[in-house]
N, C-alpha and C positions, 0 to 999 in steps of 0.2 A: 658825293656820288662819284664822282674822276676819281679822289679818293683811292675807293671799293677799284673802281676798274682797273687802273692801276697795279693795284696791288693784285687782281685777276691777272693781269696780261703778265706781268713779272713772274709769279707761281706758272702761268700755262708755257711761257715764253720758256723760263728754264727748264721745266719738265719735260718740255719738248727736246731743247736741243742734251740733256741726259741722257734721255731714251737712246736718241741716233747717234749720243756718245761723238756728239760735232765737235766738241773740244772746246779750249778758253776762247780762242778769239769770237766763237758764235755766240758764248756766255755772256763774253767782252760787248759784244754787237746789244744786246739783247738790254744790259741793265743800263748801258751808254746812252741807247736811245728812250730808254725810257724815262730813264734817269734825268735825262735835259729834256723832255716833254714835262714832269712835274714841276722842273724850277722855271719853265715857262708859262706852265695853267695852272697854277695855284696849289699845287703839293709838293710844296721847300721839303718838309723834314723825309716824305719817299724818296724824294729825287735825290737829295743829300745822300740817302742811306744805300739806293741802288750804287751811285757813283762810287760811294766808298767801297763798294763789294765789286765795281768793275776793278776797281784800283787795286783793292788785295786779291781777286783773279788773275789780273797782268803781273804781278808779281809773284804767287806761287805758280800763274799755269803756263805763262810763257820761259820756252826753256831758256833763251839767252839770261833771264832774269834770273830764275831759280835756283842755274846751276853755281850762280857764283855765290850763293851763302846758305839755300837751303835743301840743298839737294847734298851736299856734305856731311851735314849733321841729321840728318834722317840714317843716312848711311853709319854711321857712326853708331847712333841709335838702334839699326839693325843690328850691326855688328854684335849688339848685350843683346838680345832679345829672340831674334832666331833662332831655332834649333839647328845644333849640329847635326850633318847629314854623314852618318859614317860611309867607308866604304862598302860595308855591303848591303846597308840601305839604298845608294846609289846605285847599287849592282843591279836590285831589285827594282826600283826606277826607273832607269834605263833597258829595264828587258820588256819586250814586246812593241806593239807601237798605241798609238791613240789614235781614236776612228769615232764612233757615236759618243760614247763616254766623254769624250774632251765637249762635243757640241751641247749636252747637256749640261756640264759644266764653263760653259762658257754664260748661259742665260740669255739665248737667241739662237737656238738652235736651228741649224737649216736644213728643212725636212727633206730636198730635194736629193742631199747629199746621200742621207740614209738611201732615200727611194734607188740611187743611183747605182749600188748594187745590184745587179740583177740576179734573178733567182732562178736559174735554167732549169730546174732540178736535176735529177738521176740522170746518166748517159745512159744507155740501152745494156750494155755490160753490166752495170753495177743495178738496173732494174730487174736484170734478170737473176741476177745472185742472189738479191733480197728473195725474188719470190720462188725460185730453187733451192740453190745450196741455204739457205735461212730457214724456211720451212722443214727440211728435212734433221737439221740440225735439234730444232725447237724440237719435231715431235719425235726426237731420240729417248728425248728429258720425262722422267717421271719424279717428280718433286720426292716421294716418298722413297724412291730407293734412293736415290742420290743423297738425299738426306740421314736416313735411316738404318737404312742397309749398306750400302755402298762407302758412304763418306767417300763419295769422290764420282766424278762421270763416268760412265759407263767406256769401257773400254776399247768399244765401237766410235764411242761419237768424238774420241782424242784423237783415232785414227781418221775418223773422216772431217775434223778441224786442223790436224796436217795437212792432210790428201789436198782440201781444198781451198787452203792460202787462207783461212780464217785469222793466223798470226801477223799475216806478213801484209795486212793492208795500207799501211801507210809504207813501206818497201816499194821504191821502182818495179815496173816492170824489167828492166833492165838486169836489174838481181835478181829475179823471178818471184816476186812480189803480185800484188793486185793492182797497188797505186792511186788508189781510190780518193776520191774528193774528200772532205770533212765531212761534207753531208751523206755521203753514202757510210761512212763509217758512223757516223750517228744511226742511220739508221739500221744499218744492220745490230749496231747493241738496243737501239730499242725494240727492233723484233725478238731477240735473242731473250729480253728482259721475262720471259713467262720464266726462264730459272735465274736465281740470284749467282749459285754457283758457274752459270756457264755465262752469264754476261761479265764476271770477275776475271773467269779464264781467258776470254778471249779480246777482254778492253785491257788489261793491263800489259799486254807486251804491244797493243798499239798506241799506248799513252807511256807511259814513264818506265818502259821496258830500256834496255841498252839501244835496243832499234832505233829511236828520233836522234839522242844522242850518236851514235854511230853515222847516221846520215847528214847531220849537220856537222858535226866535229873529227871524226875518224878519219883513219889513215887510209891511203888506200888499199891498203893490205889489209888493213881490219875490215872494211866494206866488204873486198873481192872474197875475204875468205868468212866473214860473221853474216851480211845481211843474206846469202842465198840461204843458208842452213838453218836461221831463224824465219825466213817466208815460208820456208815445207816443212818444220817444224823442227830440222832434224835438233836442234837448239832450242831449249826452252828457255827462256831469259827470266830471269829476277831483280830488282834492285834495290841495293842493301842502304835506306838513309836512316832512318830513325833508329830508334836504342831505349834503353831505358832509363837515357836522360838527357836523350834529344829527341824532342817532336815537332810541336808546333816552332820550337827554337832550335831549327834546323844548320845555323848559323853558328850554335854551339857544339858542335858533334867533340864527344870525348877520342872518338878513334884515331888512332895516329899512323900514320907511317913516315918510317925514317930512313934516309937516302942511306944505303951503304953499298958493301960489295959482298955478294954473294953466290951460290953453285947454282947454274939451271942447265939442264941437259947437259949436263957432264963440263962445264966451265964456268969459268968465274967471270961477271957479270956484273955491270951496277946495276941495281937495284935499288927495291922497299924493303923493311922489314915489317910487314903489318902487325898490329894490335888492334880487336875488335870487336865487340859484340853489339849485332844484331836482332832487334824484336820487330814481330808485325810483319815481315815481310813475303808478301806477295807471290806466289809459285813459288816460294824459296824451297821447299820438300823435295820439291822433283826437277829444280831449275837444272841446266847443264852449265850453265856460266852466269856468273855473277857480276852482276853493276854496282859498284863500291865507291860509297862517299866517305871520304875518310880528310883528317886535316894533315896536309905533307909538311914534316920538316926537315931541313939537312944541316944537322949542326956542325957536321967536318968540310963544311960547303964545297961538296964534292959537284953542285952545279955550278956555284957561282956564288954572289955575296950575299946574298940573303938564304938567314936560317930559319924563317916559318915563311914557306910558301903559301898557305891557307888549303882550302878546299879543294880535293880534287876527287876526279871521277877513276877508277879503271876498272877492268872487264877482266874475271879470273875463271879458267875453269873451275869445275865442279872438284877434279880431284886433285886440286892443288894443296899440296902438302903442310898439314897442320890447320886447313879447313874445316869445320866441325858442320854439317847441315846433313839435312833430312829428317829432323821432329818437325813436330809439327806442332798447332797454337788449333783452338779451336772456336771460330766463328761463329757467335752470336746468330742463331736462325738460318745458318748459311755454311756448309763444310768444305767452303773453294778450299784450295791449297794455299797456306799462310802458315811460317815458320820463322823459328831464330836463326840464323847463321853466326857464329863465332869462331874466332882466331887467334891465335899468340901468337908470334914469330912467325909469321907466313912468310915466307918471302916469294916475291914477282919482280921480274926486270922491269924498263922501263920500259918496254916496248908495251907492257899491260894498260899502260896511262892508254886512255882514248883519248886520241889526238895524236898521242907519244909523248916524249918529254915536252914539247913545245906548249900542251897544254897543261903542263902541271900549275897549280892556284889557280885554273879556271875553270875548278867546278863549280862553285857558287855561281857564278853568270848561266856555265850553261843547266845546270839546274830551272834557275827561275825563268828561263827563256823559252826551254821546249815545255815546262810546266803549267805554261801560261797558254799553252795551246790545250795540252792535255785533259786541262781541270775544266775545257770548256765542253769539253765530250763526254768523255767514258762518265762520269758520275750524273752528269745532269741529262746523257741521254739515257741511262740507268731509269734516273724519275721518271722523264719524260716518257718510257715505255712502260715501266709500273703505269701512269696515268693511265695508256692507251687502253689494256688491258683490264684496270678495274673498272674503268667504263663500261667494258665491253661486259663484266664479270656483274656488276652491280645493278647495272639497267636491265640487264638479264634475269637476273635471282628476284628483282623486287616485284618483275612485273609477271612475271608466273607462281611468286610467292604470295598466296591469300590468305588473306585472313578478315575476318566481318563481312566475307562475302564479296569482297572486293583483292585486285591487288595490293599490295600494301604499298609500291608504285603512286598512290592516287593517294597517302594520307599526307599530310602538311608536314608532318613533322620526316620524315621521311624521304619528302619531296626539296628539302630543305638540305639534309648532307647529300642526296644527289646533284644540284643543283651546283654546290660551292666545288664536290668532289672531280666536277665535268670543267668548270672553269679554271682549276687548279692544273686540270690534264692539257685544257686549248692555250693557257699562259705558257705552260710548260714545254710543247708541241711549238709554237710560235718560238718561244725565245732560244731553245739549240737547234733549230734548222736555221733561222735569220742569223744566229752568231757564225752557225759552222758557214753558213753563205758567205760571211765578212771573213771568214778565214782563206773560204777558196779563194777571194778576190785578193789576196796578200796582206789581211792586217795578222797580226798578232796578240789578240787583244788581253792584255793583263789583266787592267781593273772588272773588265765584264767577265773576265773566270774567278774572279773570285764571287761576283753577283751570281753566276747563275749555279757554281756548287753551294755556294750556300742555300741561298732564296730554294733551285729547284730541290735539293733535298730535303727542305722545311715544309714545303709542298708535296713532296713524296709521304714523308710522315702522315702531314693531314689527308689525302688521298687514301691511304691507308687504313688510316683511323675509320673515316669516315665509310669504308666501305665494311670495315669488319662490325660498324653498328648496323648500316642494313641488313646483312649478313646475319646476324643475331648465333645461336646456337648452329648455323652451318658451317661459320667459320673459326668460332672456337674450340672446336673439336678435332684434335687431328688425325689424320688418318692418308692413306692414297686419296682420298677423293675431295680431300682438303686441297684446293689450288691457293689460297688467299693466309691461311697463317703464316705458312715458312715468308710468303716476303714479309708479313708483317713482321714477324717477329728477327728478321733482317736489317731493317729500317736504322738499327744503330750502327751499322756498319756503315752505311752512305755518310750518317751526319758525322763522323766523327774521321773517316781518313780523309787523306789530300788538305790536311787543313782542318781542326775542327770546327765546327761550324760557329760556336761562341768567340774563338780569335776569329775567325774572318770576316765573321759581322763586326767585334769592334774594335780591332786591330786593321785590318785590311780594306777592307772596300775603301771608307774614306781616309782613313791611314796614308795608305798610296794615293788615292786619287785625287786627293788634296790639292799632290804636288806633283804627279805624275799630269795630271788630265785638267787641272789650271792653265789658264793662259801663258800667265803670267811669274807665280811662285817657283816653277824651278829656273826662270832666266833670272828672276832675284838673288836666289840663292847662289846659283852659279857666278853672279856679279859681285858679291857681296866677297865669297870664298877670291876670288882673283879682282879684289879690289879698282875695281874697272868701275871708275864714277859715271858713265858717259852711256854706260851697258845697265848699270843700276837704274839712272835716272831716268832713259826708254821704257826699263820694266814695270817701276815704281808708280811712274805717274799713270803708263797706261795700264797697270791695274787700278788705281785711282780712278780713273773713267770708269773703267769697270764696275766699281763700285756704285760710281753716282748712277750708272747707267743699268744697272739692275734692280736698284732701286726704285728708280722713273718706271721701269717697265712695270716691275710686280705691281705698284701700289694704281700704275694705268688700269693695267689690265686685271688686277682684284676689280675694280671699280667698273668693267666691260670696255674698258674702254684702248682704244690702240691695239687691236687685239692684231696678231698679224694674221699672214694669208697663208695657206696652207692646202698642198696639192693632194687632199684628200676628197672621198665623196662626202655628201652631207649626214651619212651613220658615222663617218668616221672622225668628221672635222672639229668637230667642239671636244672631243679628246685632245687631238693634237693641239689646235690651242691651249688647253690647261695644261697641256705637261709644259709649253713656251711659257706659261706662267709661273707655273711652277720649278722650272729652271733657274729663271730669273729669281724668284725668293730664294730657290735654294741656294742658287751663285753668292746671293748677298749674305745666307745665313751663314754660310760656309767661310767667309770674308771675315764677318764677324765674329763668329767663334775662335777664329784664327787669331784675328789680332786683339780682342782681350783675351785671352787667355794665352795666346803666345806657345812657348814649348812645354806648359802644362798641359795644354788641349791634349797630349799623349799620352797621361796619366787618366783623365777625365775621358773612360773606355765609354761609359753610357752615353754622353757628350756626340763621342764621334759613331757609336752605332746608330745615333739616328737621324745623324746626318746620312750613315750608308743606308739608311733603310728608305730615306726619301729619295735618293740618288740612286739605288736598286729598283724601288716602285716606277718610278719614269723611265728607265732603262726596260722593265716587261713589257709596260704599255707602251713605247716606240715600238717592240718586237711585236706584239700585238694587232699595231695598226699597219705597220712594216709588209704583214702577209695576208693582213686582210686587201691590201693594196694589192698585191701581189700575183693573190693566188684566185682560182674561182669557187665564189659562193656559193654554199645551198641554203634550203629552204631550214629555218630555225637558227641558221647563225648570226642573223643581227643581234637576236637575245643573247646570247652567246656571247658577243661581242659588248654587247653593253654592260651585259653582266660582268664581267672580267676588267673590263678599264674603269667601270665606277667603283668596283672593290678595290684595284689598286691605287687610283686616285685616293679616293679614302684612305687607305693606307699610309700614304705618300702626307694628303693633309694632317693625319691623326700624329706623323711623328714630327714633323715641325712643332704644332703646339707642344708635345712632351718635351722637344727641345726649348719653347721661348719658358716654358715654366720652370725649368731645372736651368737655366744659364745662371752661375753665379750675380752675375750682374742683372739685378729685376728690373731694372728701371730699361737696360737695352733690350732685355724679353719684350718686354712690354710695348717698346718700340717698332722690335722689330713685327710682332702680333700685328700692330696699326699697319705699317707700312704693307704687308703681304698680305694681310687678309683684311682689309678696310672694310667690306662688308659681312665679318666674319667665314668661316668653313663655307666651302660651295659645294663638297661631295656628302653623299648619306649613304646607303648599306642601297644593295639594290632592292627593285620591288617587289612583292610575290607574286606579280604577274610573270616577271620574266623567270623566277624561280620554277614555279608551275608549268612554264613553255619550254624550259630546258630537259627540265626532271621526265617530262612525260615523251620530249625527242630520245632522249639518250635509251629511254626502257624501253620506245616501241622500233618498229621496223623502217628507220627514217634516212635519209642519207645526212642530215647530221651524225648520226650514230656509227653510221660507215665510215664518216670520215674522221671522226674522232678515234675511229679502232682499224682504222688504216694502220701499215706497219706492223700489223699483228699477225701471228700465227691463227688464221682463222679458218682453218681448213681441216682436215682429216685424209689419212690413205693410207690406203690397207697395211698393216704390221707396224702401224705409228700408235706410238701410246693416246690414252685418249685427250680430249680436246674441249674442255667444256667451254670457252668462248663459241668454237663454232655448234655447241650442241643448243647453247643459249641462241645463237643465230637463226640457227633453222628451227625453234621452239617458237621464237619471235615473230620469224616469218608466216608462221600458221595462226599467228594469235587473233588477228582481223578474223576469221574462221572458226575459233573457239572461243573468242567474248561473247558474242552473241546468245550460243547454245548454254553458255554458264549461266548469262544473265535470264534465257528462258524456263532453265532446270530450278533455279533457283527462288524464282516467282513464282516457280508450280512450288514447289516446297514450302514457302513460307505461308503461301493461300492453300494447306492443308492437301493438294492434288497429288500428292507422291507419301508413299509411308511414311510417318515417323522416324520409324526406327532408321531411314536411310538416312545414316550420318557420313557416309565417307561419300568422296564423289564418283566412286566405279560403283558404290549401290544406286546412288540418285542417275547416273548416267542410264542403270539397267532398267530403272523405275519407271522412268522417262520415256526410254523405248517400248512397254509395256503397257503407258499409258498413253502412248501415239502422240506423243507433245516433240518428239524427234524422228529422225526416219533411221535407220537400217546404215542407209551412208554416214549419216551424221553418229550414231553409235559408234561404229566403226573407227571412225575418224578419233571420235573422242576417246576410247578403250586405249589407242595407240600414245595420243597427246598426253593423255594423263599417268600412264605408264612410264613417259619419258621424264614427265614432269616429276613423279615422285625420284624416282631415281636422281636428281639435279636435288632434290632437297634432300635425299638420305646422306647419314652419316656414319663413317666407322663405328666398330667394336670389335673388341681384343677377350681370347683368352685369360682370365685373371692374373697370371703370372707373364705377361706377354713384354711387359717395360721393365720388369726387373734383370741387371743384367750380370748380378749372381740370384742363379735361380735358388740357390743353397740357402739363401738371406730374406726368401718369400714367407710372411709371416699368412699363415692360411686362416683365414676366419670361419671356421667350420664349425656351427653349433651341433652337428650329428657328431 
């Protein structure tokens, strides 16, 4: 029986001091004492066996010991087995900083830190421009001429996104800019988001236009004379990186330029000589100046001794000589402005380099540095406003859309892509207002823009999806009064630029965060590179702890137990404990993928996508609980809230097991299954209770549903095109006042009290009045509602030759 106990206090004794990651000598404490209590009460061969494991503990854990014989040959060992970190890996590495991302990969997250953020929202300026200059913007936009007619914005609303600083929001006030927080620049692209084309226009010279770049790297004379002219438009910015065989390997760019000496305004000059061609790019049709990444060399090292400088950035007018731009490329469900630009022989002085000569070979840094801010906006507040919107568009159409007598609102299946569609838009809402929040406060967060352009446009997709099956035959019809195609049929525009979304799921997220948002991994490697035994064996061992110490926690806290504490309410709190446990597995799975597989785990893309998909799922649900902390509740957002972290949880469980079941090594899957989920999976799908409580908030007239379609253009005034969120609005509002009279018209009908023949519901509405089962008001009331109502389900039609666009090529089908 001491035995049994023994061998209890030994297991609880080390697990304990694991978790708190105490280090060897508490290890040392722990088997020393036990270890001389067995060889004094009768358990020789435990006490034996603890002593021999304090013994080989004070030799690997204590550093005076280790370092004289085993801390060398680790090191050594490192030295074959690490992968090399090139330089523009590192480049990439090193840009941005680490903020939530690192404490999620740490596997002890401290939720305090997040909390510590604070989320002031909107200053009074930037509230009043959302619901001003934004609204007025929005109802310029008519999806069908823009798309159709026009291929391109209306020529009003280019001059009143000049007029009113719509370019120049991330611009000082000082160069007559806006100046706007992150978060007001999210939000004004998620209101903006009712047209695909005008949130393109006006997110991309506030993300990876020349403007960030100009403001972090330029001269002063580039500031003084580029950023006023780009804040009132008089500049349209473009910027030229990709090609036709560089994209996602941005790092490869074929285009060159070569230092030489050349004529600009009438003298001679050193300069570039560029060589170039450009695809994909962005306002490139009607840009005025161009943002150019190209690779510089000077082989008559006319700068100095190096002849490949690498990547660099510069800024060229439009009509610089042997520039070729203004085609155009045409957009998938979407006709923003996007074109080639190509070059031979251009030549630009050096004065073109943004920065000047000083920064020539640092564009690859500031590329991935202000990109890393950008990828966490413009695309993912993109989704996040699509979200807002089919909310508003979907709860709308299903719950004035009947069928069997009922809305179709109220059928299961139905209630079911409402439900997932509304938690896709509050994940989505939640994670770019909480990121752009850690942006205002000064991080820079790399690893989380690549999570949330990918994750929120994966979400944009399903959002989409799911609304165009509620939708049925109104949305795939198009026409002017189709509001939901053109984005749908948009949607591959989002997954596929700034990154497509296949590399950044398995290239990126954990790719970078690896070693960017580990503790430990980039002081190894940097110790390793600069052979620093002393920096090594700091790193080494205390990712070591790290490991035992994530271990202890998952395998506690799978089993309930050690669970930490956590400054959330009690809706909120047992989430945040599973993603602390979830951390902790995932820190250990991420450890271990690492070191069996080593610098294969790079090749092994599935391997590390679901590492980033457990490491993305924890990251929504911190933003999640982040703003339910934050901000103030209404009535139906618990469901809401439960909904959304047990699907991601879920999420988050389901890709761990895909990863213990595909790890080369079965026998460590398998281990690592027992150690992190000891009593198997703890998330399931949510339930149809809270399915049912969301589905029926978001269709009727709720302040959930307000606030999920907050940020929206929900309004109407006079000479604004029309607006059918707010037509579904005020439809919605009336609906407590015309459920009633349907369900009384329709009882008379079915109990034979109204004609037969009355099939439509403006005959059963007349029937009704007729037969005294309604009054005169109530007719009234209803002649109006159902009026509106049909018009919100009518759908275009075209003259037969109306799409052909040689009408000479119309094949007439005329049996007379």
């Amino acid at each position: 029986m001491f035995q049994i106990l023994l061998i209890v206090l030994a297991v609880a004794g080390l697990l304990e001091v694991m978790r708190r990651e105490a280090g060897a000598m508490s290890a040392l404490g722990v088997m020393v004492i036990l270890g001389t209590l067995g060889l004094l009460f009768g358990a020789p061969v435990i006490g034996i066996l603890l002593l021999l494991g304090a013994a080989a503990t004070a030799v690997c854990g204590l550093p005076s010991l280790r370092r004289a014989w085993l801390t060398p040959r680790i090191l050594a060992l490192f030295h074959k087995v690490a992968p090399k970190v090139s330089d523009t890996e590192r480049t990439a590495l090193e840009a941005g900083t680490v903020s939530w991302d690192g404490e999620l990969f740490s596997g002890k997250p401290q939720w305090q830190r997040l909390l510590d953020y604070r989320d002031d929202g909107l200053s009074d300026e930037e509230r009043a421009f959302l619901d001003h200059q934004c609204s007025v913007a929005a109802g310029m936009c008519n999806d069908w001429e823009i798309s159709e007619e026009r291929a391109d914005l209306p020529e009003a609303l280019w001059d009143y996104l000049k007029k009113e600083g719509f370019f120049g929001m991330i611009i000082p006030k000082q160069y007559g800019g806006l100046e706007f927080s992150a978060k007001a620049q999210s939000a004004v692209l998620q209101k903006l988001s009712i047209n695909e084309t005008l949130t393109v226009t006006v997110g991309v010279p506030n993300s990876l236009g020349p403007g960030e770049l100009l403001l972090k790297y330029g001269t002063d004379e580039q500031k003084d004379y580029y950023l006023p002219r780009l804040a009132d438009g008089r500049e349209i910015p473009c910027f030229g990186l990709t090609g036709p065989r560089a994209g996602s390997d941005a790092t490869s760019l074929p285009d060159i330029g070569v230092v030489c000496r050349g004529m600009h305004n009438g003298e001679e000059v050193l300069g570039l000589k560029l060589t170039f061609e450009k695809r994909w790019i962005t306002l490139a049709p009607i840009a005025t100046v161009v943002g150019l990444a190209f690779r510089m060399f000077d082989p008559d090292k006319l700068l100095g001794e190096e002849t490949d400088l690498g990547i660099t950035c510069a800024l060229i007018p439009r009509h610089t000589e042997g520039m070729e731009i203004g085609r155009r490329h045409h957009p998938i469900g979407s006709p923003f402005m996007n074109g080639p630009i190509v070059g031979k022989d251009v030549f630009i002085p050096l004065d073109y380099l943004i920065g000047g000569p000083r920064m020539a070979g640092q564009g690859w840094r500031m590329l991935v540095e202000c990109l890393s801010v950008g990828r966490c906006i413009t695309l993912p507040s993109g989704a996040s406003g699509v979200g807002r919107y089919a909310v508003g568009w979907a709860g709308g159409f299903t719950r004035i859309r009947r069928q069997f007598n009922m809305p179709v609102a109220e059928m299961e299946g139905v209630q079911e892509a409402l439900a997932r569609l509304a938690a896709h838009a509050y994940i989505a809402q939640a994670t770019v207002m909480q990121t752009a929040n850690l942006i205002d406060h000064g991080e820079k967060p790399a690893v989380p823009s690549a999570i949330l352009k990918s994750q929120l446009t994966e979400f944009q997709r399903s959002i989409l999806a799911d609304a165009m099956d509620v939708h049925g035959g109104r949305a795939v019809t198009l026409g002017p009064r189709n509001y939901l195609g053109p984005a749908w049929s948009a949607v591959p525009v989002s997954i596929t630029v700034e990154g497509a979304n296949i590399m950044t799921r398995n290239l990126m997220i954990f790719g970078q965060g690896a070693i960017r948002c580990h503790p430990y991994v980039l002081e190894e490697l940097t110790a390793k590179d600069a052979n620093d035994e002393a920096a090594f064996d700091k790193a080494f061992f205390g990712h070591a702890r790290l490991i035992f110490g994530n271990a202890a926690r998952a395998f506690l806290q799978g089993l309930g137990m050690a669970r930490p504490r956590v400054p959330f309410d009690d809706i909120a709190a047992p989430y945040a404990k599973d993603v602390a446990r979830l951390s902790a597995a995932f820190g250990l799975c991420a450890d271990a993928a690492m070191v069996s597989l080593g610098s294969e785990l790079k090749k092994r893309e599935m391997l590390s996508a679901r590492l980033g998909d457990v490491l993305s799922n924890l990251y929504l649900t911190s933003m999640v609980l982040k703003q339910w902390h934050s901000e103030k509740r209404v009535e139906h957002e618990a469901a809401l809230l439960h909904y959304s972290c047990r699907v991601l949880l879920y999420r988050a469980e389901q890709a761990m097991i895909e990863l213990f079941d595909n790890l080369p090594n079965r026998a460590l899957g398998k281990t690592l299954a027992v150690i992190t989920m000891p009593l198997g999976r703890r998330w399931k799908r949510p339930e149809d209770n809270l399915t049912r409580e969301i589905a029926r908030a978001i269709s009727t007239d709720t302040a959930l549903r307000h606030k999920l379609t907050d940020c929206t253009w929900n309004t109407h005034e006079q000479g604004q095109q029309e607006n059918p969120l707010a037509r579904y609005n005020a439809l919605l509002a009336e609906y407590d006042r015309a459920d009633p009279i349907y369900r009384a018209i329709n009882k008379a009908y079915a109990k034979g009290d109204l004609p037969a023949e009355a099939l439509h519901p403006e005959q059963r509405i007349e029937a009704a009045l007729d037969a005294g089962l309604i009054s005169q008001e109530d007719a009234e009331f209803m002649r109006r509602y159902e009026k509106e109502v049909l018009e919100m389900l009518s759908v275009d039609d075209f003259p037969f030759d109306a799409f052909a666009t040689h009408k000479d090529k119309v094949v007439w089908h005329d049996a007379a």
